[in-house]
MDAnalysis code that builds the backbone (N, CA, C; Angstrom):
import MDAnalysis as mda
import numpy as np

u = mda.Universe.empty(555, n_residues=185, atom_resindex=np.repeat(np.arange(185), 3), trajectory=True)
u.add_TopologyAttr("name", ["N", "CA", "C"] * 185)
u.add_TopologyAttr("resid", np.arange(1, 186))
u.add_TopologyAttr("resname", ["UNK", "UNK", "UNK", "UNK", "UNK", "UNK", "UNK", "UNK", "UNK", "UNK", "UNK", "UNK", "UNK", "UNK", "UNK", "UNK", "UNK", "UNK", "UNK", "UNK", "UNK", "UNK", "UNK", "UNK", "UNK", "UNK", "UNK", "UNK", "UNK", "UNK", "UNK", "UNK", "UNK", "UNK", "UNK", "UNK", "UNK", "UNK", "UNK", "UNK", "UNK", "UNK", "UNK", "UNK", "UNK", "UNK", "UNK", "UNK", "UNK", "UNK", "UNK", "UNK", "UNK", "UNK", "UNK", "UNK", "UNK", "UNK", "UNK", "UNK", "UNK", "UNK", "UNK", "UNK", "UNK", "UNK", "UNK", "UNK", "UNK", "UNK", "UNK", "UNK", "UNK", "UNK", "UNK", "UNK", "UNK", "UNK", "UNK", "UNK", "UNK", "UNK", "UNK", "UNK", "UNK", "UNK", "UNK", "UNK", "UNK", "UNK", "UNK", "UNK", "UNK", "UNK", "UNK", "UNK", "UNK", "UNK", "UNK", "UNK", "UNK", "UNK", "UNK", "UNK", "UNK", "UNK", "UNK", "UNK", "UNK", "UNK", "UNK", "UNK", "UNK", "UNK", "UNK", "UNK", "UNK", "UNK", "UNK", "UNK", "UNK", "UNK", "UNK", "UNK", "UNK", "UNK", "UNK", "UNK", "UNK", "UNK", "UNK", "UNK", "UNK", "UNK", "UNK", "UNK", "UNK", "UNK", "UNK", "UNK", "UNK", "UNK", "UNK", "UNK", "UNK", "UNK", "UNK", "UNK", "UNK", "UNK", "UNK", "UNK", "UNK", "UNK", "UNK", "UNK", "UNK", "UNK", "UNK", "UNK", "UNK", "UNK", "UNK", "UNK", "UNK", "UNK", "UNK", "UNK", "UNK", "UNK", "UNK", "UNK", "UNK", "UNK", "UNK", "UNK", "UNK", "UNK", "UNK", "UNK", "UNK", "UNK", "UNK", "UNK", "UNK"])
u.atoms.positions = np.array([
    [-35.908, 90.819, -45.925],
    [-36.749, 90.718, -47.109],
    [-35.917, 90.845, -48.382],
    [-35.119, 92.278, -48.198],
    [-34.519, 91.930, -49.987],
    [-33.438, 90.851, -49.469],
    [-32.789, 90.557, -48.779],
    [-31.710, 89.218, -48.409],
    [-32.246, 88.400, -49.325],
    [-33.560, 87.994, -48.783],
    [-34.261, 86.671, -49.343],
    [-34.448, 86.717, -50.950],
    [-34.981, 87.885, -51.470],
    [-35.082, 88.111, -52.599],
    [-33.373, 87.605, -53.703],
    [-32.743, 88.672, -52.893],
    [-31.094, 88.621, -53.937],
    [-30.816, 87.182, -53.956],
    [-30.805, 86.350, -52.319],
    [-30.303, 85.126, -52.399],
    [-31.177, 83.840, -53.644],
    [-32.210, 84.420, -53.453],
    [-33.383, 83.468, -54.343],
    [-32.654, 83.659, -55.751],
    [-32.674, 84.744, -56.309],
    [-32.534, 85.499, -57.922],
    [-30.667, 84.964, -57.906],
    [-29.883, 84.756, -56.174],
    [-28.798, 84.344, -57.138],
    [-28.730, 83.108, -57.494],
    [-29.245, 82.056, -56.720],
    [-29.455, 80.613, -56.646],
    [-30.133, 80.202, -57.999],
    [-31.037, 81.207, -58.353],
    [-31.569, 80.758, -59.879],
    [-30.504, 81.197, -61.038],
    [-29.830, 81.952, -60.513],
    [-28.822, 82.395, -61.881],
    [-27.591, 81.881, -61.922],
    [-27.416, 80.831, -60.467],
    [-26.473, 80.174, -60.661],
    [-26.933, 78.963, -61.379],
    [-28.003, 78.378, -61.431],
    [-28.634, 77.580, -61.897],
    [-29.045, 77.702, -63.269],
    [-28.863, 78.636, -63.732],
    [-28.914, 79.167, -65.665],
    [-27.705, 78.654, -65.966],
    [-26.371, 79.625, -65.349],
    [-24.947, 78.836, -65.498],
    [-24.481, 77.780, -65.355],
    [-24.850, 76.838, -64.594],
    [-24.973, 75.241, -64.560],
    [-25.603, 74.808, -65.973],
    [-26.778, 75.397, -65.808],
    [-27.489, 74.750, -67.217],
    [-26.921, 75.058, -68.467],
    [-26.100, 76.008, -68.584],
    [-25.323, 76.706, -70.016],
    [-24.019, 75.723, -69.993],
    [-23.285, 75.281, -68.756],
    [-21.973, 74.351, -68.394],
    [-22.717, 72.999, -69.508],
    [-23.486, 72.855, -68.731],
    [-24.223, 71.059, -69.041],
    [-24.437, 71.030, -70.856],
    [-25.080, 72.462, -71.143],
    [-25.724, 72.010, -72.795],
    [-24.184, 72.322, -72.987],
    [-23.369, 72.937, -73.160],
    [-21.840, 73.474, -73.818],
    [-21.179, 71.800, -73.904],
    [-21.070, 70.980, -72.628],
    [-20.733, 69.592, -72.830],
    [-21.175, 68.720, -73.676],
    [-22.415, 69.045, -74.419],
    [-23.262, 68.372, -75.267],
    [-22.422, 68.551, -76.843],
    [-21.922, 69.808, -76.785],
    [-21.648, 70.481, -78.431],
    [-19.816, 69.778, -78.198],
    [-19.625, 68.870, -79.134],
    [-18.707, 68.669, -79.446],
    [-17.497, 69.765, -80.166],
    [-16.156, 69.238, -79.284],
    [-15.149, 70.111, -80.054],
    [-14.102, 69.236, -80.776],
    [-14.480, 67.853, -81.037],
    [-13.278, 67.577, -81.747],
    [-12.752, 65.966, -80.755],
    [-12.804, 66.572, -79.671],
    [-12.111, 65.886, -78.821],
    [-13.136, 64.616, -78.225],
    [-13.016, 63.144, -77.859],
    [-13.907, 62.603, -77.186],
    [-13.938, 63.279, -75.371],
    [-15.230, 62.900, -75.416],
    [-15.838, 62.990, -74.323],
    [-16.729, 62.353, -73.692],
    [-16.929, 61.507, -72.735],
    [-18.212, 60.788, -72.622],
    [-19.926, 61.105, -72.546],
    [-19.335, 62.637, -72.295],
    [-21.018, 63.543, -71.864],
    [-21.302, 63.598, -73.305],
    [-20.582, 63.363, -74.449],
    [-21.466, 63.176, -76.004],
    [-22.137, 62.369, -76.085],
    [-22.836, 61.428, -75.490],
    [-23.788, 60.344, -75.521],
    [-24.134, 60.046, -74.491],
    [-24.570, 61.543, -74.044],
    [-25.356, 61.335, -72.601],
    [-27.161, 61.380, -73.103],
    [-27.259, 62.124, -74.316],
    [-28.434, 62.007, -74.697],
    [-29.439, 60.865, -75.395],
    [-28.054, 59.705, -75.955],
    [-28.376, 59.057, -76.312],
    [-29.192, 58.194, -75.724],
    [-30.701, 57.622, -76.275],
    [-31.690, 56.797, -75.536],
    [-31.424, 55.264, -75.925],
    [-31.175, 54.017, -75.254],
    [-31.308, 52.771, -75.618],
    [-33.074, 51.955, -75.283],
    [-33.229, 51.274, -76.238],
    [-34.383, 50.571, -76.398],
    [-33.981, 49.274, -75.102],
    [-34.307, 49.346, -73.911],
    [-34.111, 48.534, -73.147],
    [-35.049, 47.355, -72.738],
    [-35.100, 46.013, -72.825],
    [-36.120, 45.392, -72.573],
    [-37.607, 46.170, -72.697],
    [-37.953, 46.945, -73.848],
    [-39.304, 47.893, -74.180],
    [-39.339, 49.042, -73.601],
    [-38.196, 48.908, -72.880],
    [-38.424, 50.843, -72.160],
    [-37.057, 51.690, -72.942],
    [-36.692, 52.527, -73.424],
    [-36.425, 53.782, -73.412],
    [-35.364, 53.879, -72.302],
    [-33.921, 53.765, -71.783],
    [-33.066, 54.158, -71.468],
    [-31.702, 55.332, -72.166],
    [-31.624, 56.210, -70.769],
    [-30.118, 56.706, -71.162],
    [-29.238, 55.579, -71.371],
    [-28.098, 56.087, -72.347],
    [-27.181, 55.075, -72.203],
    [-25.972, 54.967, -71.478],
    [-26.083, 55.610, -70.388],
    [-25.008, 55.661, -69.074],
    [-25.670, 54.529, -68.244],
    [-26.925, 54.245, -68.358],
    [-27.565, 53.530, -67.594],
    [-27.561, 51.677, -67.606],
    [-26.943, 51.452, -69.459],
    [-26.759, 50.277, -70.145],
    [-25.748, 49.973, -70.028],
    [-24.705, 50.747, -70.061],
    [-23.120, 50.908, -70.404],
    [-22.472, 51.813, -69.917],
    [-21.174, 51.304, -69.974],
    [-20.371, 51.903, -69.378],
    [-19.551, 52.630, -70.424],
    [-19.387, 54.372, -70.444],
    [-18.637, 55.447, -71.934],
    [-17.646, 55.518, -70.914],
    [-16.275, 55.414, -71.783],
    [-15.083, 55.713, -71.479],
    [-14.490, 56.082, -72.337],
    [-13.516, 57.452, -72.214],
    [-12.312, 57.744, -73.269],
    [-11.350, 56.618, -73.556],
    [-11.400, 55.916, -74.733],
    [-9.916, 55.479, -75.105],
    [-8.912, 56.318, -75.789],
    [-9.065, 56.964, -76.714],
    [-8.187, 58.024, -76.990],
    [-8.510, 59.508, -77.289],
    [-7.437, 60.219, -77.571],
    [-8.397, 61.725, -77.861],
    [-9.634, 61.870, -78.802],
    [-9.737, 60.953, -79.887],
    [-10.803, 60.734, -80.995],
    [-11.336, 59.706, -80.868],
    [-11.720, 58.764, -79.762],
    [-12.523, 57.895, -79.488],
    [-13.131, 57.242, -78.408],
    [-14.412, 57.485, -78.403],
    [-15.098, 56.616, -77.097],
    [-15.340, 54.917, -77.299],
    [-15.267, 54.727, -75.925],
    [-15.337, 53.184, -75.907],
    [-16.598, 53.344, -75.357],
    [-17.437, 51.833, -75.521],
    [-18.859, 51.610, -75.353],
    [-18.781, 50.234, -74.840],
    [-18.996, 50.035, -73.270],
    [-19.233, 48.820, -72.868],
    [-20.423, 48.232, -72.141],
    [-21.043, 47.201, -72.886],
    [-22.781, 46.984, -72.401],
    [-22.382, 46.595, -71.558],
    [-23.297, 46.630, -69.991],
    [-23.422, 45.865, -68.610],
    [-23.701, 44.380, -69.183],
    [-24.634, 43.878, -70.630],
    [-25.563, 42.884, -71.064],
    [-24.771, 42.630, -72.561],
    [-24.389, 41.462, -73.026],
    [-23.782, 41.093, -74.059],
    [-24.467, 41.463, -75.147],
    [-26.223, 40.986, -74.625],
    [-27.057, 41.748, -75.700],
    [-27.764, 42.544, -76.231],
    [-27.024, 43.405, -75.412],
    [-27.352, 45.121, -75.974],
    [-26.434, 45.668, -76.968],
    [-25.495, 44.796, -77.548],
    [-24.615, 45.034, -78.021],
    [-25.318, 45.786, -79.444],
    [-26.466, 45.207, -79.916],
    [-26.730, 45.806, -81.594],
    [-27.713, 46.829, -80.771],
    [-28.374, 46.963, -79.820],
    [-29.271, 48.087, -79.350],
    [-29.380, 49.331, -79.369],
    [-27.435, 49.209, -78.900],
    [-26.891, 50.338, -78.268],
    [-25.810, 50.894, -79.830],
    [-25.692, 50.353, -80.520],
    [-25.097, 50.462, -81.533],
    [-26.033, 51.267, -82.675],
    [-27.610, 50.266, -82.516],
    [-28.457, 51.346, -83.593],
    [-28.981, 52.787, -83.154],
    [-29.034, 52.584, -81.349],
    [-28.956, 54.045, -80.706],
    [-28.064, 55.317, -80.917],
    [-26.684, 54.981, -81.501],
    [-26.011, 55.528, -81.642],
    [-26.134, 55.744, -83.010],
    [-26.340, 55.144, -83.819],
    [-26.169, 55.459, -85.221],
    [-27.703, 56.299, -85.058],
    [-28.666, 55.819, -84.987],
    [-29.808, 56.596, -85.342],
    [-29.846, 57.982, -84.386],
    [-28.927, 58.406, -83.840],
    [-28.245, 59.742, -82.923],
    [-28.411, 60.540, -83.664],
    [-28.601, 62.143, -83.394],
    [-28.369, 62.929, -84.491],
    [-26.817, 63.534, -84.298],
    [-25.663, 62.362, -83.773],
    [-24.910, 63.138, -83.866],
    [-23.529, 62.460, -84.528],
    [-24.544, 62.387, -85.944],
    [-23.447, 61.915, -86.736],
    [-21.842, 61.077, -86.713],
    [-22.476, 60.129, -85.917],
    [-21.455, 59.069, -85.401],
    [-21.240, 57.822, -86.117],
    [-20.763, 57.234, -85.932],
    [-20.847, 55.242, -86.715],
    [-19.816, 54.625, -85.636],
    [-20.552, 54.003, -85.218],
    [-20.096, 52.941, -84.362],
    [-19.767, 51.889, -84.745],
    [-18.293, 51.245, -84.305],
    [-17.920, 49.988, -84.964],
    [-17.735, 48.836, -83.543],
    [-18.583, 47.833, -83.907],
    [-18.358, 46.503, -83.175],
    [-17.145, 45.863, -83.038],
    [-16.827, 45.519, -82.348],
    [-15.356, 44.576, -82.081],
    [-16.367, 43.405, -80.648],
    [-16.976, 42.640, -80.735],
    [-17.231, 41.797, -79.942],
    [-18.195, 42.327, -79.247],
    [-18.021, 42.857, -78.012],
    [-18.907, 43.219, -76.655],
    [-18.457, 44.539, -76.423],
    [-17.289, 45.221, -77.345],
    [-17.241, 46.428, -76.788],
    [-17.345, 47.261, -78.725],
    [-17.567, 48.134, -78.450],
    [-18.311, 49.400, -79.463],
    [-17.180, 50.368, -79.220],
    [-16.348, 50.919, -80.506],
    [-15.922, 51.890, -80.580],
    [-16.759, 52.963, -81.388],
    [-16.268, 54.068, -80.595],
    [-17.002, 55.581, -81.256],
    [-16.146, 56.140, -81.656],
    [-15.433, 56.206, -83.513],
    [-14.602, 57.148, -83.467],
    [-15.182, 58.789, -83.870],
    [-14.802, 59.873, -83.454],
    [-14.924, 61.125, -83.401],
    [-14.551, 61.691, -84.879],
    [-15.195, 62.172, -85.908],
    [-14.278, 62.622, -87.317],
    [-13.854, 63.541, -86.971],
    [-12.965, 64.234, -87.884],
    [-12.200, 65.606, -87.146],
    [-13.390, 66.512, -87.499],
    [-13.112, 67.668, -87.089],
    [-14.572, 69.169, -87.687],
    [-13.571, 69.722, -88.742],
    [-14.622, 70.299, -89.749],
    [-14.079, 70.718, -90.811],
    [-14.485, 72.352, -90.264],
    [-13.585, 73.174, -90.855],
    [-13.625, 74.490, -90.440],
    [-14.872, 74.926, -90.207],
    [-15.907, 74.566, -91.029],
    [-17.107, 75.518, -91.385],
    [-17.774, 74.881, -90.310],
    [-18.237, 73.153, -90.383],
    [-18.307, 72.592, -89.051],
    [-17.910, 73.691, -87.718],
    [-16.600, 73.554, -87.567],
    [-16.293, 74.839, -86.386],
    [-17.172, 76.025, -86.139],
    [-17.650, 76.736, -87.396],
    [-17.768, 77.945, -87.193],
    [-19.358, 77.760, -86.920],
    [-19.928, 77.044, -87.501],
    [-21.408, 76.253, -86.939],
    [-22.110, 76.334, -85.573],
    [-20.619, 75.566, -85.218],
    [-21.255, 74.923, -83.560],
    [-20.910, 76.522, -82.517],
    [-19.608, 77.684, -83.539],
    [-19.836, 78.599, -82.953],
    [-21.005, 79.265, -82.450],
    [-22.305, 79.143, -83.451],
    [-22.824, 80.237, -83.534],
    [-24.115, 79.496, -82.504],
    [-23.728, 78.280, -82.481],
    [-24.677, 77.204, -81.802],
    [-24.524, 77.687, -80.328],
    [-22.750, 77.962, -80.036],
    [-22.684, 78.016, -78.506],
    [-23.254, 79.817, -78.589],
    [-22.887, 80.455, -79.096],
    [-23.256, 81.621, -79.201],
    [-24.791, 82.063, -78.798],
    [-25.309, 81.365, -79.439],
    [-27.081, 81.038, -79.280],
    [-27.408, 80.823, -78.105],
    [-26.676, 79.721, -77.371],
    [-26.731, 79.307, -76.278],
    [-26.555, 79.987, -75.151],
    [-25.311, 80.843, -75.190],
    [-24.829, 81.736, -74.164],
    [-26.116, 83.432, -74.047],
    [-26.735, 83.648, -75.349],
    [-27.568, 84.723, -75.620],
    [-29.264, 83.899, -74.684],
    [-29.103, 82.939, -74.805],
    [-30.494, 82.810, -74.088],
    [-30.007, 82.440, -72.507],
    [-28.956, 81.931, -72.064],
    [-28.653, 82.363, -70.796],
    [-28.510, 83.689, -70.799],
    [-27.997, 84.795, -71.503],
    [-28.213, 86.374, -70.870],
    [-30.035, 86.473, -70.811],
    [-30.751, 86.285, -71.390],
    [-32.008, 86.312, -72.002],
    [-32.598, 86.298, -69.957],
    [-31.984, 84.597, -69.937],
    [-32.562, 84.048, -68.711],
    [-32.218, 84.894, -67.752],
    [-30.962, 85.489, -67.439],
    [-30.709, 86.333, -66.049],
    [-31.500, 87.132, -65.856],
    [-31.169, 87.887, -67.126],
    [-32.611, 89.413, -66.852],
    [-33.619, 89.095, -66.634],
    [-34.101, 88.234, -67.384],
    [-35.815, 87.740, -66.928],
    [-35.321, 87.305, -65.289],
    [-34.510, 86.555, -65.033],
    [-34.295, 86.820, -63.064],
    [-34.239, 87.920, -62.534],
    [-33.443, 88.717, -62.990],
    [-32.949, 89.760, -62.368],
    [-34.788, 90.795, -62.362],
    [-35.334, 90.886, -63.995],
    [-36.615, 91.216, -63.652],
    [-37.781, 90.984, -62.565],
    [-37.839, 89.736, -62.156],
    [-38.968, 88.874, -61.344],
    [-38.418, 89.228, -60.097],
    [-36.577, 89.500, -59.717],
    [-36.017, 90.001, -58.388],
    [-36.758, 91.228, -58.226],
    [-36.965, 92.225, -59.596],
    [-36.938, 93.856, -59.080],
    [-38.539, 93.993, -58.945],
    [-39.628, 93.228, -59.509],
    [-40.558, 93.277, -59.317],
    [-40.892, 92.803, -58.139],
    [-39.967, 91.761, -57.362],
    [-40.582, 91.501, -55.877],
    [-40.259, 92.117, -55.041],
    [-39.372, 93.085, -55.528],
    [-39.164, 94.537, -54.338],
    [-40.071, 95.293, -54.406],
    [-40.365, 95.815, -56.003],
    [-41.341, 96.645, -55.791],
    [-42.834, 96.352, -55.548],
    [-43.117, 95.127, -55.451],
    [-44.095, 94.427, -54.663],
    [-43.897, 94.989, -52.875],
    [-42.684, 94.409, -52.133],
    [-42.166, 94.702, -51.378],
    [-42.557, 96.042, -50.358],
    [-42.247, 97.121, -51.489],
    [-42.148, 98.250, -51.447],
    [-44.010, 98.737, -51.691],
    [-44.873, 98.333, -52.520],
    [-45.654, 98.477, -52.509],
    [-46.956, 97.945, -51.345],
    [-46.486, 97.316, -50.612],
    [-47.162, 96.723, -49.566],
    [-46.109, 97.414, -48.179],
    [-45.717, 98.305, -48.971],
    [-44.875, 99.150, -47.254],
    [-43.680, 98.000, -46.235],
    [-43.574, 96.927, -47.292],
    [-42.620, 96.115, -46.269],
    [-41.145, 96.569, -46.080],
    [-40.748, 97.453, -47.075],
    [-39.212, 97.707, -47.125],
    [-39.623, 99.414, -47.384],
    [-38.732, 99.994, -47.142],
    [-38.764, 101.675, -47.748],
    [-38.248, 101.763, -49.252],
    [-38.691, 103.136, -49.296],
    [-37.945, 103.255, -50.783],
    [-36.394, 103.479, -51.130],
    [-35.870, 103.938, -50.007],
    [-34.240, 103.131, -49.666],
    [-33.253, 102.019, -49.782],
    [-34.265, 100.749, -49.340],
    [-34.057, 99.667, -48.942],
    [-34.687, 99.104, -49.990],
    [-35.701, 99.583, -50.983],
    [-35.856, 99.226, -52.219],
    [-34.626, 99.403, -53.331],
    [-34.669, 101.042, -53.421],
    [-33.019, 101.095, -54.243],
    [-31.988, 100.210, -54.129],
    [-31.237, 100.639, -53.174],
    [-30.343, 99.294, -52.761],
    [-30.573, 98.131, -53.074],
    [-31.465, 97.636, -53.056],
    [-32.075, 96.109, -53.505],
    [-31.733, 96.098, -54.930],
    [-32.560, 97.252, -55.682],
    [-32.202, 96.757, -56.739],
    [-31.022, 96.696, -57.566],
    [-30.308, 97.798, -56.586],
    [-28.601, 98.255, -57.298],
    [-27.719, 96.849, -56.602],
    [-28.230, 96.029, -55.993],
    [-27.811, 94.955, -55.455],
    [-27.924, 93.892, -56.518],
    [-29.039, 93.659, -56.756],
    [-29.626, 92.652, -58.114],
    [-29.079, 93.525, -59.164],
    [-28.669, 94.336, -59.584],
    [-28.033, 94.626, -61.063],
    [-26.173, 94.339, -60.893],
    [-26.022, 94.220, -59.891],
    [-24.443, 94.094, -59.645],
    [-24.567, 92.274, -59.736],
    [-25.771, 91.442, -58.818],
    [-25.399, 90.404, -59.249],
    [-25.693, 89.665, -60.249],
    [-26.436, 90.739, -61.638],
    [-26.873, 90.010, -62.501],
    [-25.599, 90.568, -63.448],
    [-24.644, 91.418, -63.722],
    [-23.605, 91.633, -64.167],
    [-22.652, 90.620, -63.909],
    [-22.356, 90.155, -62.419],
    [-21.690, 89.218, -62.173],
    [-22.085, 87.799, -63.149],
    [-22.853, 87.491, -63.112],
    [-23.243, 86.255, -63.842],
    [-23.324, 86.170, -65.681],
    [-23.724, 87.621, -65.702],
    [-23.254, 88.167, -67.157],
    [-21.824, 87.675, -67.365],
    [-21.418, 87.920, -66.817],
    [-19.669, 88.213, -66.897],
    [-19.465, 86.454, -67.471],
    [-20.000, 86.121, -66.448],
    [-19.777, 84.622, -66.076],
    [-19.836, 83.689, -67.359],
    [-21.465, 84.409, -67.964],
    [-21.737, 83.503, -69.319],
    [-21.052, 84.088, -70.087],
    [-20.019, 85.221, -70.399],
    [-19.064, 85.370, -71.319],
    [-17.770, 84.609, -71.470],
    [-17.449, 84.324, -69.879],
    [-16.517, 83.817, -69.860],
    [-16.388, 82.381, -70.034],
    [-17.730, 81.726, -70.044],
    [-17.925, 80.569, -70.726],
    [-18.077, 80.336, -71.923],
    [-18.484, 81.581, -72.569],
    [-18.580, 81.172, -73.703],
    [-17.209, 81.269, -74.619],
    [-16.347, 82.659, -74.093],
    [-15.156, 82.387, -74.672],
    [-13.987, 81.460, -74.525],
    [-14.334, 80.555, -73.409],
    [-13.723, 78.865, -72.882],
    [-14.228, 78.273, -74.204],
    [-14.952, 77.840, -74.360],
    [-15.891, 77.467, -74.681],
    [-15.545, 77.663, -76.825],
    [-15.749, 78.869, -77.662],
    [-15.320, 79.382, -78.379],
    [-14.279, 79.080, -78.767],
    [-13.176, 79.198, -77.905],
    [-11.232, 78.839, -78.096],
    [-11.462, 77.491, -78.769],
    [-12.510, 76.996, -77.599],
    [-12.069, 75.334, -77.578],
    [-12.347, 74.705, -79.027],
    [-13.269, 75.132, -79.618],
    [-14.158, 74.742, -80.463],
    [-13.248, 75.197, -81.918],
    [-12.894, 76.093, -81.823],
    [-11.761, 76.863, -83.175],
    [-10.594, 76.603, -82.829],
    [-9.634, 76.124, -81.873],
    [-8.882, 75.318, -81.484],
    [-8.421, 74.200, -82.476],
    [-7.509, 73.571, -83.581],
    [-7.533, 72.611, -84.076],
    [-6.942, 71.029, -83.565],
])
C-alpha cells in the first residue's frame, strides 16, 4: 500500500520536472535553438498547426534558425506566424527557406527572463508539495481505514518527505543550469 502510494507521488514529481525541463527550453538564452518555435501556430490550409508539423527548424548558426516549409507555399504563412509570435523575432525570406536571426539579450533582458525562470522553478516547488501533500493524505486515509498501522504510516510519510526533497533538490539544480545559462554572455 504505501509502495503504491510513494511510487504514484514519485512518477508525478518526476513529471513536474519534465514539465519545468520543457517550459525552461521555451525561455531563450541567447543562443538558437529549435524548441523556440515550438509554440509557434501556422495557419494551415484553415486549420491551426504547430510549426514542426509544416517545416522543418534547424540550427544554422549559434544566432540563427533556419526555417524550411515541407510546401513552397507556406512560405509567407509561416513567416507571418513568426512575426506575429510573441517572441520578438523577424524573419527574413531568402526564397523557400526563412532565416530566424536571434538579437543578442541586453543585460536587463537577462535579468527578466531570470526572474521568469525563477517563477517557474517556485511553482514546480509549489507542485511537489501539493504531491507530496495528496501522498500523506492517502496514508492517512490508509491509516484511517486500518489498512496500514501507525508505523507503516510514519515511515510512509518520512519516505515521501525524503522523496519530495529529492526532487526539490532537482528543481534547484535546474534552475541554477538554467540561471548560468541565461547570465552567461
Amino acid at each position: 500500500m504505501i509502495n503504491d502510494i510513494h511510487q504514484s507521488a514519485s512518477v508525478r514529481m518526476a513529471k513536474s520536472i519534465e514539465a519545468l525541463k520543457h517550459t525552461f527550453t521555451k525561455i531563450r538564452t541567447g543562443r538558437a535553438h529549435p524548441n523556440l518555435l515550438e509554440q509557434v501556430m501556422v495557419s494551415y490550409y484553415g486549420s491551426e498547426s504547430p510549426l514542426s508539423q509544416v517545416a522543418n527548424v534547424s540550427v544554422e548558426d549559434a544566432r540563427t534558425l533556419k526555417v524550411t516549409p515541407w510546401e513552397k507555399n507556406m512560405v509567407g504563412a509561416i513567416e507571418k506566424a513568426i512575426l506575429t509570435s510573441d517572441l520578438g523575432l523577424n524573419p527574413a525570406t531568402n526564397g523557400t527557406v526563412i532565416r530566424v536571426p536571434l538579437p543578442m539579450l541586453t543585460e536587463q533582458r537577462r535579468k527578466e527572463l531570470v526572474k521568469v525562470v525563477k517563477a517557474e522553478a517556485e511553482n514546480t516547488r509549489i507542485a511537489i508539495r501539493n504531491l507530496r501533500r495528496d501522498a500523506n493524505t492517502d496514508i492517512k486515509e490508509a491509516l484511517k481505514e486500518k489498512l496500514i498501522s501507525e508505523d507503516e504510516a510514519r515511515v510512509g510519510e518520512e519516505k515521501i518527505q525524503k522523496l519530495t526533497d529529492e526532487f526539490i533538490k532537482e528543481v534547484e539544480k535546474q534552475f541554477e543550469i538554467k540561471e548560468a545559462d541565461l547570465l552567461s554572455v
